[in-house]
DRENPA-485666 format. One record per residue (C-alpha): x, y, z; residue in one letter. Coordinates in steps of 0.25 Angstrom, whole numbers, plus 5000, padded with zeros to 4 digits. Layout:
BEGIN
x=X	y=Y	z=Z	resn=A
...
***
This chain:
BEGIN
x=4962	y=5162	z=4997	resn=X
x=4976	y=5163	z=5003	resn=X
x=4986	y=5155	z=4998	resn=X
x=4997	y=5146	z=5007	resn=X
x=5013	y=5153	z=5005	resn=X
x=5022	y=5144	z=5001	resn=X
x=5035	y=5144	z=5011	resn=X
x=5047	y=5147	z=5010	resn=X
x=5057	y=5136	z=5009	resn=X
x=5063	y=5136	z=5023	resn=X
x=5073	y=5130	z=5032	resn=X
x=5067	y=5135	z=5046	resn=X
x=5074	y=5128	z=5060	resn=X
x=5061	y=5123	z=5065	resn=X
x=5055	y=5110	z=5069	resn=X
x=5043	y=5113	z=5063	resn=X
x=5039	y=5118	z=5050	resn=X
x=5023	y=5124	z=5051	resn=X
x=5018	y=5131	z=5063	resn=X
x=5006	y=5124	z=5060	resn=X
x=5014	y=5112	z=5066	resn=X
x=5013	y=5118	z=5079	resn=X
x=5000	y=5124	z=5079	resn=X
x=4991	y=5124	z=5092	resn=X
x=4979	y=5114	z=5088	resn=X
x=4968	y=5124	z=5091	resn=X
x=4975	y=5135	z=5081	resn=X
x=4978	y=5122	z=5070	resn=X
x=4961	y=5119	z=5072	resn=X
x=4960	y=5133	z=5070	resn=X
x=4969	y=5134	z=5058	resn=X
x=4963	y=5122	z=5051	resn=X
x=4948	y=5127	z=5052	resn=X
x=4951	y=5140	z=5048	resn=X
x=4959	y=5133	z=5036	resn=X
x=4947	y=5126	z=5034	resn=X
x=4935	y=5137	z=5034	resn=X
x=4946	y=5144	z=5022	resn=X
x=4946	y=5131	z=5014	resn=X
x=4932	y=5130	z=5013	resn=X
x=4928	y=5143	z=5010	resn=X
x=4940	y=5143	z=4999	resn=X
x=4933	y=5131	z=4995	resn=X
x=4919	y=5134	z=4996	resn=X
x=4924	y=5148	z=4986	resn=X
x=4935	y=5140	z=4976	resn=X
x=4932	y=5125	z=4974	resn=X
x=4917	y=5122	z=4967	resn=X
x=4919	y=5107	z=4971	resn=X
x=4920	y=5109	z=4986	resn=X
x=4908	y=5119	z=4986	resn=X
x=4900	y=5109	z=4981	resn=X
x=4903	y=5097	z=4988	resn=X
x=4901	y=5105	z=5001	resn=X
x=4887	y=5111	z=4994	resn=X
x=4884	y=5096	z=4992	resn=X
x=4888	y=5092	z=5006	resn=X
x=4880	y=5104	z=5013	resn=X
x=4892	y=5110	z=5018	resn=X
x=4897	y=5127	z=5018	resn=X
x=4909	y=5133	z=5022	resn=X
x=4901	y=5142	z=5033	resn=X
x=4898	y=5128	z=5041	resn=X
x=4913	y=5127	z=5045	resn=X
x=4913	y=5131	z=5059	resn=X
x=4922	y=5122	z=5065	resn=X
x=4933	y=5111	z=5060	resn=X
x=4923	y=5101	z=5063	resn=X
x=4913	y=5107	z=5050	resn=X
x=4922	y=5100	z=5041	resn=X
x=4917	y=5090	z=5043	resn=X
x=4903	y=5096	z=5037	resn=X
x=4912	y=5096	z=5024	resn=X
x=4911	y=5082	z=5014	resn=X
x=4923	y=5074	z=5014	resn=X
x=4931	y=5076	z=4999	resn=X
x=4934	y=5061	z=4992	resn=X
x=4945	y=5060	z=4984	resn=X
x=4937	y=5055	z=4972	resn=X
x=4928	y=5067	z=4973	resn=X
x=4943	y=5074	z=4968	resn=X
x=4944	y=5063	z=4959	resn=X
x=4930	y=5067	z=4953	resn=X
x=4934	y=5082	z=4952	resn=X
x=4946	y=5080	z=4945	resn=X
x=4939	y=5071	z=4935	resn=X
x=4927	y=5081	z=4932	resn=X
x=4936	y=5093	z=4933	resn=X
x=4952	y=5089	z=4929	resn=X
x=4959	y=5090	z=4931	resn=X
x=4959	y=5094	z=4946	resn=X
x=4944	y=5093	z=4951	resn=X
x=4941	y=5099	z=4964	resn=X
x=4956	y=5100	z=4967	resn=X
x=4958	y=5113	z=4962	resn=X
x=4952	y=5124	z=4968	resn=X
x=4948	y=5135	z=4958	resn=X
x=4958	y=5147	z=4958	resn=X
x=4967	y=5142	z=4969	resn=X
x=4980	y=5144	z=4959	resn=X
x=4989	y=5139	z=4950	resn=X
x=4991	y=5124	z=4952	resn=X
x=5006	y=5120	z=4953	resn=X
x=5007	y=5107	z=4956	resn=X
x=4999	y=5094	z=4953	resn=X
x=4998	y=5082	z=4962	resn=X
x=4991	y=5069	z=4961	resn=X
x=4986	y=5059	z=4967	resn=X
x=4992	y=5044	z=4968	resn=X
x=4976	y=5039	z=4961	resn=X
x=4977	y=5027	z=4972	resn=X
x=4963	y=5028	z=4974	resn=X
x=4958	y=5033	z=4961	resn=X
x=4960	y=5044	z=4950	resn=X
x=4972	y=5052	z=4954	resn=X
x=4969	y=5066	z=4961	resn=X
x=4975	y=5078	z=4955	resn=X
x=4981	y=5089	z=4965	resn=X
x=4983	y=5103	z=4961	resn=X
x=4992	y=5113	z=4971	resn=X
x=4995	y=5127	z=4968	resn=X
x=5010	y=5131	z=4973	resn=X
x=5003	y=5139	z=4986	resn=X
x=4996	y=5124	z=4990	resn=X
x=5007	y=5116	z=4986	resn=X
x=5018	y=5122	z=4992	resn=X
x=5012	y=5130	z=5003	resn=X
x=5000	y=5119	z=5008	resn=X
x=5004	y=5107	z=5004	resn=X
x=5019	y=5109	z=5004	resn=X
x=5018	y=5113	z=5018	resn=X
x=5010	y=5102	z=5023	resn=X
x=5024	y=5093	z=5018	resn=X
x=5035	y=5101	z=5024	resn=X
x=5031	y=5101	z=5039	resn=X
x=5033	y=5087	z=5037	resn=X
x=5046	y=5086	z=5031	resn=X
x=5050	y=5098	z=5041	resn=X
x=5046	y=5089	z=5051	resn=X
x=5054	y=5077	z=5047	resn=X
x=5067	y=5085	z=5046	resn=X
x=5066	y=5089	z=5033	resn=X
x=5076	y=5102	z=5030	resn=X
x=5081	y=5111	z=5021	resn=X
x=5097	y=5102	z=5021	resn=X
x=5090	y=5089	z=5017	resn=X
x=5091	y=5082	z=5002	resn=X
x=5078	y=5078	z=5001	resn=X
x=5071	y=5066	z=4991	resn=X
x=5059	y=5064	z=4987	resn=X
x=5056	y=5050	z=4984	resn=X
x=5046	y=5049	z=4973	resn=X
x=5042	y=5049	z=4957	resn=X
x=5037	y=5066	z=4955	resn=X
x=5023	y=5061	z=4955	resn=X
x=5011	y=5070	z=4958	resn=X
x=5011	y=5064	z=4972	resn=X
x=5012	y=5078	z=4980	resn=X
x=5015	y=5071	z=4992	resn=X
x=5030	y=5068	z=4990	resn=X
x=5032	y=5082	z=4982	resn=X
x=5025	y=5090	z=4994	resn=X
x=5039	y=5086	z=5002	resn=X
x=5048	y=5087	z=4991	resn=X
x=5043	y=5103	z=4989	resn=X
x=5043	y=5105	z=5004	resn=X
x=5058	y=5102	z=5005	resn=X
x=5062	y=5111	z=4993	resn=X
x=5053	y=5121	z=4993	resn=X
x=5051	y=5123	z=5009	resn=X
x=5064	y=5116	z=5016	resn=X
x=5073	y=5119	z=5006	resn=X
x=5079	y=5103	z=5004	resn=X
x=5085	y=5098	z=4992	resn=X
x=5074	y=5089	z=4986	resn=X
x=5080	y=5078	z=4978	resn=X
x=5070	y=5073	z=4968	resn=X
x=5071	y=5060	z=4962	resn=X
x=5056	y=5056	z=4954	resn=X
x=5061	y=5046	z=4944	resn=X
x=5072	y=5038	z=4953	resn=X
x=5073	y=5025	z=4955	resn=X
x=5075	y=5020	z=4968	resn=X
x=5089	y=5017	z=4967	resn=X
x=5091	y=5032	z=4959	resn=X
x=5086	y=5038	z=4971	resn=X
x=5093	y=5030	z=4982	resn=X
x=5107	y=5036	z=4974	resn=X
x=5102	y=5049	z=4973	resn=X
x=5097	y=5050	z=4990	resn=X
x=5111	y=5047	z=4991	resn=X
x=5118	y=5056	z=4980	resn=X
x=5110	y=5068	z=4984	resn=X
x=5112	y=5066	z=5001	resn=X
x=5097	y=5064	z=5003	resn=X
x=5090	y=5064	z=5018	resn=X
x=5077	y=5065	z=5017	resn=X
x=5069	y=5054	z=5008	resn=X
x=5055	y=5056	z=5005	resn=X
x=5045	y=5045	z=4999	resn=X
x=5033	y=5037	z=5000	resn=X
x=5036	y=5026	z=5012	resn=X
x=5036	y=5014	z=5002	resn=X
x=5047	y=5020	z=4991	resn=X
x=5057	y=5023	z=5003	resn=X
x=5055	y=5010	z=5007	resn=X
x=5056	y=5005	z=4993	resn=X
x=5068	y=5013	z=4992	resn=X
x=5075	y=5010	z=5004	resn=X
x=5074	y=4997	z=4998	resn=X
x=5079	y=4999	z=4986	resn=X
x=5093	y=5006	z=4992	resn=X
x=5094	y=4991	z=5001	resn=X
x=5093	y=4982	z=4992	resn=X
x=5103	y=4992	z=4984	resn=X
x=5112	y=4991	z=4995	resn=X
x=5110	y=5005	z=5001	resn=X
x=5104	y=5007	z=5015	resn=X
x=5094	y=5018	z=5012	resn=X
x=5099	y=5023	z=5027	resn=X
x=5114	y=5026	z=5022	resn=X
x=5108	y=5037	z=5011	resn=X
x=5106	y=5048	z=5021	resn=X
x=5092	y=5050	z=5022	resn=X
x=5088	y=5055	z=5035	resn=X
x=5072	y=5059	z=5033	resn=X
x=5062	y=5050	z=5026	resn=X
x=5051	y=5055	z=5022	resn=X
x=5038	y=5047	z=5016	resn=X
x=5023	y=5050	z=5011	resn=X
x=5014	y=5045	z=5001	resn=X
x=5012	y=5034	z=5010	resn=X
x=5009	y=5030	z=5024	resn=X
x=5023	y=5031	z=5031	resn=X
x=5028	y=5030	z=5044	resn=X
x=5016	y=5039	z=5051	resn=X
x=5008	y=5026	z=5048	resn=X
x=5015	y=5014	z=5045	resn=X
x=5025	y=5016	z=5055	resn=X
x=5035	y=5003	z=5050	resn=X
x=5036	y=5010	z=5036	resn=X
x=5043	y=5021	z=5044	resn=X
x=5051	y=5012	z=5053	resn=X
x=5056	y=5005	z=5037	resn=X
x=5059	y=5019	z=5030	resn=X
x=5067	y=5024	z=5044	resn=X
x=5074	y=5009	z=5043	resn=X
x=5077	y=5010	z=5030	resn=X
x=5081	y=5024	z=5027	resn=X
x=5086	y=5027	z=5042	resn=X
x=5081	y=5039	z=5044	resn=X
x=5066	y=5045	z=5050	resn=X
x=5054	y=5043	z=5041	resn=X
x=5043	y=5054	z=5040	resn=X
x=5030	y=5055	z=5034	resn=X
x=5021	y=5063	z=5027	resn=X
x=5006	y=5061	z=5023	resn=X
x=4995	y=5067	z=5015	resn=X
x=4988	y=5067	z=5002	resn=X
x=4991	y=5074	z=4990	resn=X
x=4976	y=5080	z=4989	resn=X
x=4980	y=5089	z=5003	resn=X
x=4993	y=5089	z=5008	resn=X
x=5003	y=5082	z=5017	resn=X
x=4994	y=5077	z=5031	resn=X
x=5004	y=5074	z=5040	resn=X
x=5020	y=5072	z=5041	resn=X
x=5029	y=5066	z=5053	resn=X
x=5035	y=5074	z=5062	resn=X
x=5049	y=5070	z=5070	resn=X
x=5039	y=5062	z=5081	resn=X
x=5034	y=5051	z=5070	resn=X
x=5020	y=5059	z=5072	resn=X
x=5012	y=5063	z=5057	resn=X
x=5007	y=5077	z=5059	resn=X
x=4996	y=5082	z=5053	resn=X
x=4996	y=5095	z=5043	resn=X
x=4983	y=5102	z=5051	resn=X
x=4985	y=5115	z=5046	resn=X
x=4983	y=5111	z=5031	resn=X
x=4974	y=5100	z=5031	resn=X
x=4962	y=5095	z=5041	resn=X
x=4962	y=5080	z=5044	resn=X
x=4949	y=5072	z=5047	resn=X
x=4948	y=5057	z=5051	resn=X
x=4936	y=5052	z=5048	resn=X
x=4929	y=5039	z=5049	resn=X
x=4932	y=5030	z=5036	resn=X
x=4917	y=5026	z=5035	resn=X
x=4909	y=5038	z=5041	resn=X
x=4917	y=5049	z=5039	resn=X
x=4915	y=5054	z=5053	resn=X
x=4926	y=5060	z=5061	resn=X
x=4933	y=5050	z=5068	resn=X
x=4940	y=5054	z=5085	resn=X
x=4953	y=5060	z=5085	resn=X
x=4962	y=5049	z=5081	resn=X
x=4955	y=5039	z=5076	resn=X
x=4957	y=5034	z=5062	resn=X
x=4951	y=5036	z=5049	resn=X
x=4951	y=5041	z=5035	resn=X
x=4956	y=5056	z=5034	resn=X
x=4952	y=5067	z=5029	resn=X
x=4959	y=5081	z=5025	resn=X
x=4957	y=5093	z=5022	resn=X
x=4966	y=5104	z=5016	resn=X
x=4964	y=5116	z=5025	resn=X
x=4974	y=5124	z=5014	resn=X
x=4978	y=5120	z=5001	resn=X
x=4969	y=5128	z=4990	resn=X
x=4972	y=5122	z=4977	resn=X
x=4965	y=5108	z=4981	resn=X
x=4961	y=5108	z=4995	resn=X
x=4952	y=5095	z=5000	resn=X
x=4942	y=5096	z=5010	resn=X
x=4938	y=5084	z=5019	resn=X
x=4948	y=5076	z=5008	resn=X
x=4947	y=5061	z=5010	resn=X
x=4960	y=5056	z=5011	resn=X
x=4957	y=5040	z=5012	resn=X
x=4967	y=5039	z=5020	resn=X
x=4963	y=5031	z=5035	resn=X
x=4972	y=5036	z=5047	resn=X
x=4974	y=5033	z=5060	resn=X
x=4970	y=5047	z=5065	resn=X
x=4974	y=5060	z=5070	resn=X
x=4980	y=5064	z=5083	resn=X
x=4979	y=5079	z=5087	resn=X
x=4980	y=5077	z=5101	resn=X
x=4994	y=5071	z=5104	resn=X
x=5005	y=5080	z=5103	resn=X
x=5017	y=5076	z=5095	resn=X
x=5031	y=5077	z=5101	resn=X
x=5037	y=5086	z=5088	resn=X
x=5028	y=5097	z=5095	resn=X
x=5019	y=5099	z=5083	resn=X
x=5002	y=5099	z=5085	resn=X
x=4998	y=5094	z=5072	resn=X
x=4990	y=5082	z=5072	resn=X
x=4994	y=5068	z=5071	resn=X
x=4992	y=5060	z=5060	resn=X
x=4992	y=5045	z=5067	resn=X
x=4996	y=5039	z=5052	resn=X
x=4987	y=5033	z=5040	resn=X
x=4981	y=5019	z=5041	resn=X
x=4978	y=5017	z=5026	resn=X
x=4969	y=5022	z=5015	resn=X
x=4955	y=5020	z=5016	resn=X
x=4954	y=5010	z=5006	resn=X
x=4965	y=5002	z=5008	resn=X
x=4960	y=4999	z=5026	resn=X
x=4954	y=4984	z=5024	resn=X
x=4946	y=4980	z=5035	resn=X
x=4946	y=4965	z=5038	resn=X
x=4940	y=4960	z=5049	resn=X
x=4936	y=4973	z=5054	resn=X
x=4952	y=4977	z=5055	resn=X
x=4957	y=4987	z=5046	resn=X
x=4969	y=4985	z=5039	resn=X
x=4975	y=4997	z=5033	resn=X
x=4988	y=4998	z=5022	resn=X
x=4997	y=5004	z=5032	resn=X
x=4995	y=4995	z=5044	resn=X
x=4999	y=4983	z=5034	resn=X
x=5010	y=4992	z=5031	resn=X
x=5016	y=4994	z=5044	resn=X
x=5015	y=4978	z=5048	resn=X
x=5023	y=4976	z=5035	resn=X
x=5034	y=4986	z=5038	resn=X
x=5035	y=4982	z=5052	resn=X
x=5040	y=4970	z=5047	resn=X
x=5055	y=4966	z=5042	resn=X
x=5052	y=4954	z=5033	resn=X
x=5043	y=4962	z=5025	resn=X
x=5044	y=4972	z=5013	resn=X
x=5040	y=4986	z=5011	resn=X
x=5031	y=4980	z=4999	resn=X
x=5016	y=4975	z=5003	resn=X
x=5003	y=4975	z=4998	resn=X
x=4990	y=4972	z=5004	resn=X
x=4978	y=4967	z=4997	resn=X
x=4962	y=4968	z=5001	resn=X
x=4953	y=4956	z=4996	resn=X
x=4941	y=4950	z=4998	resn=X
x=4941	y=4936	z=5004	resn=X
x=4927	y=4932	z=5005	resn=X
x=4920	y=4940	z=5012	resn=X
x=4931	y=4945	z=5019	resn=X
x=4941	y=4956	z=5016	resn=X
x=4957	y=4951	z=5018	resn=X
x=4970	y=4957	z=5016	resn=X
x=4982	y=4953	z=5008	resn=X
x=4996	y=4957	z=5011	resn=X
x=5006	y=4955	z=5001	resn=X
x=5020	y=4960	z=5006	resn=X
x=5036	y=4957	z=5000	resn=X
x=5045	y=4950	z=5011	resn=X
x=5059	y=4960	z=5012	resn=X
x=5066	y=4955	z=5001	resn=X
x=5078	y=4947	z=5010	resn=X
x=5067	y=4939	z=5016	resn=X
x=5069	y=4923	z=5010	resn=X
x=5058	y=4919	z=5004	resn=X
x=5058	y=4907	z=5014	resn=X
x=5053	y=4917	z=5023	resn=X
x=5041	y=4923	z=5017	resn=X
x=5031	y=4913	z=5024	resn=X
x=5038	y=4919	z=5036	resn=X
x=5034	y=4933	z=5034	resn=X
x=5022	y=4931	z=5028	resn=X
x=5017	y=4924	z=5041	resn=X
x=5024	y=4936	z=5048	resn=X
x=5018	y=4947	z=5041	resn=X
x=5005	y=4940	z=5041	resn=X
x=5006	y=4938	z=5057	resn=X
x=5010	y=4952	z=5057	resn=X
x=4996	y=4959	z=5049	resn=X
x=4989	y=4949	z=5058	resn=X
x=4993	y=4957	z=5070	resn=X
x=4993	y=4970	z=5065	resn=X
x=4978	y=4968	z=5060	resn=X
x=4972	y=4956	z=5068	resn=X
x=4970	y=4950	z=5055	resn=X
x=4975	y=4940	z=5045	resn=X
x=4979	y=4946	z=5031	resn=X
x=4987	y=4938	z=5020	resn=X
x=4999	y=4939	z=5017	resn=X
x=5007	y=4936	z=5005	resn=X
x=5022	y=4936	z=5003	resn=X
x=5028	y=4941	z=4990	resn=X
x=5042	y=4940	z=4982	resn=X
x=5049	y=4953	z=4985	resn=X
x=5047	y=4962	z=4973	resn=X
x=5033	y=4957	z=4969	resn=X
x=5025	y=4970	z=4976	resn=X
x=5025	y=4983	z=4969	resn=X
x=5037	y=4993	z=4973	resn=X
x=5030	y=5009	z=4974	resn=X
x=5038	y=5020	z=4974	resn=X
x=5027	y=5028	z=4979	resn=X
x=5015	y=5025	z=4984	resn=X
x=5012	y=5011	z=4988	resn=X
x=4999	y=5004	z=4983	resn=X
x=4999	y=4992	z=4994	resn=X
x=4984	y=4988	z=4995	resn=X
x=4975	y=4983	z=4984	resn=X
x=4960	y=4980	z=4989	resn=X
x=4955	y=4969	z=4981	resn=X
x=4944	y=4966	z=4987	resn=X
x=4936	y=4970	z=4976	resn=X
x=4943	y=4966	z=4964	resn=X
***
């Protein structure tokens, strides 16, 4: 099976980085089902766990005729890695028998369960996975003159080291790295070592804007030009989180999406659009409950499939993420054919429906952050009242608020929800400093309704 080449580091004059960014859809359709038919055949050879779980299902590589067969092939669950991995450690199903050396190890957040482990051989790292990142960071601005930071602990959380290896090893940037810093350590050190471009989760450049005011430095005077966030949903989907990080740091905010078990999704180009990577992975949205294919557009819960990586590929991966669907028919003004991503809505689990609305994380999110009296702490609870389900929301005040005032914006925020939603949801005030502080990912919603 032919390998991906690594590129060369670079610093090309051009706008865009892949000509797969450019591709006419009737040739991308192409490309991805021709793509496809070679993963499942290599699949169908190389990995025993794939070949019996299609047996199982009655599917055979032979029945793919067009793109719409794939959907003849059974939807993968991550606990059925999970379960691999445990009968068969320590990678499971996610290494593929003779597909090379492994090089790098990743692992998931365990959110849901059992952490998942990743292996990548330096071909899939660097030339799939890798490549997935840099078009994004290309598209932001991202070039070979900027001091780059990566704001995060060296965890096995790929996401974040994806870009950090695509601006050494592909543009050419200085990376400045900074794993065990504090907050106020790494504010000296932005400015000591001239950085411009920041990279993060949303909720620890927030955090750490914050740290530099209440420190007496106005995060927009440290020279910072680009922002760049993942890990979380950023502006793509909660579109005040953005309007707060281009606030506080004073510069444009990007964003990258993905999952660490197939690469990144999509980024954001110079137009605020999240393009899809179509050439590497395939994207379904399907409906939540039946699993049926949902029209163009519409919402529902995604699902991936890695039309290149070899190491670990996922076929008709489960993602659990909910989104508000994809766009392939309206062009994007940056000239580029991609798809577009209309953003996340939240995690399958963490959507509450109360009287018949559905409420996800992110739209309790971008309420909040519209909102100047309030924090960028928050939480949101799910009980059981009754026979009914009801939601909680539990949020900080900004920390010059009087106390006097907290009635007030509990009042305002709950008046707020209640327009956003068309429903009541309770609101508590805390003291400032009571709510946990991440520096990664943020664990806002805990559902106790079964507790």
């Amino acid at each position: 099976m032919r390998m991906p080449k690594i590129k060369e580091t670079t610093n090309i004059h051009c706008k865009y980085w892949s000509v797969a960014e450019l591709m006419p859809r009737e040739e991308l359709q192409k490309l991805q089902f021709d793509r496809l038919v070679e993963q499942v055949g290599y699949l169908w050879e190389k990995s025993g766990f794939y070949r019996q779980k299609w047996q199982k299902a009655g599917f055979l590589p032979k029945r793919l005729k067009t793109m719409e067969d794939i959907r003849q092939i059974p939807i993968l669950k991550k606990e059925e890695i999970r379960i691999s991995q445990e009968t068969e450690p320590p990678y499971g199903m996610m290494r593929v028998p003779g597909s090379g050396s492994i090089s790098r190890i990743a692992m998931t957040s365990g959110t849901t369960g059992e952490p998942v482990l990743i292996p990548f051989t330096k071909e899939d790292y660097f030339g799939v996975f890798c490549e997935g990142g840099v078009r994004g960071l290309w598209a932001a601005g991202v070039r070979k003159e900027d001091v780059v930071h990566a704001a995060f602990g060296f965890l096995p959380f790929v996401g974040l080291h994806g870009v950090y290896d695509a601006c050494e090893h592909f543009i050419g940037s200085l990376v400045v790295p900074g794993g065990a810093w504090d907050s106020m350590l790494r504010l000296r050190m932005i400015k000591k070592f001239k950085v411009t471009v920041l990279m993060g989760t949303p909720t620890y450049l927030l955090h750490l804007a914050a740290v530099a005011a209440e420190n007496g430095i106005d995060p927009a005077s440290l020279g910072i030009r680009l922002v760049l966030t993942t890990g979380e949903c950023g502006s793509a989907s909660v579109s005040n989180t953005g309007v707060r990080l281009e606030k506080a740091w004073g510069c444009k905010v990007f964003d990258f999406s993905g999952t660490q078990e197939t690469n990144y999704i999509s980024w954001t180009c110079e137009e605020g659009t999240a393009h899809l990577n179509e050439d590497l992975l395939y994207f379904e949205v399907l409906d939540p409950e039946t699993n049926e294919a949902v029209p163009p557009g519409e919402p529902g819960k995604l699902v991936v499939t890695d039309l290149m990586q070899k190491t670990h590929p996922v076929i008709r991966f489960e993602t659990g993420d909910i989104v508000a669907g994809i766009d392939s028919e309206t062009k994007c003004a940056c000239g580029r054919t991609l798809s577009r991503l209309k953003g996340y809505t939240g995690r399958v689990g963490d959507i509450i429906k109360v009287k018949g609305v559905c409420v996800s994380v992110t739209g309790i999110e971008n309420v909040l952050r519209g909102l100047d009296c309030c924090s960028d702490n928050y939480e949101y609870m799910a009980l059981r009242d009754g026979e009914k389900d009801k939601i909680v929301v539990r949020l900080e005040p900004n920390k010059d608020a009087d106390p006097g005032c907290w009635e007030s914006i509990r009042r305002q925020v709950a008046e707020e929800l209640r327009g956003a939603f068309m429903i009541n949801m309770d609101v508590e005030i805390v003291a400032p400093g009571t709510l946990p502080v991440f520096d990664l990912k943020a664990k806002r919603f805990r559902d106790l309704r079964k507790s």
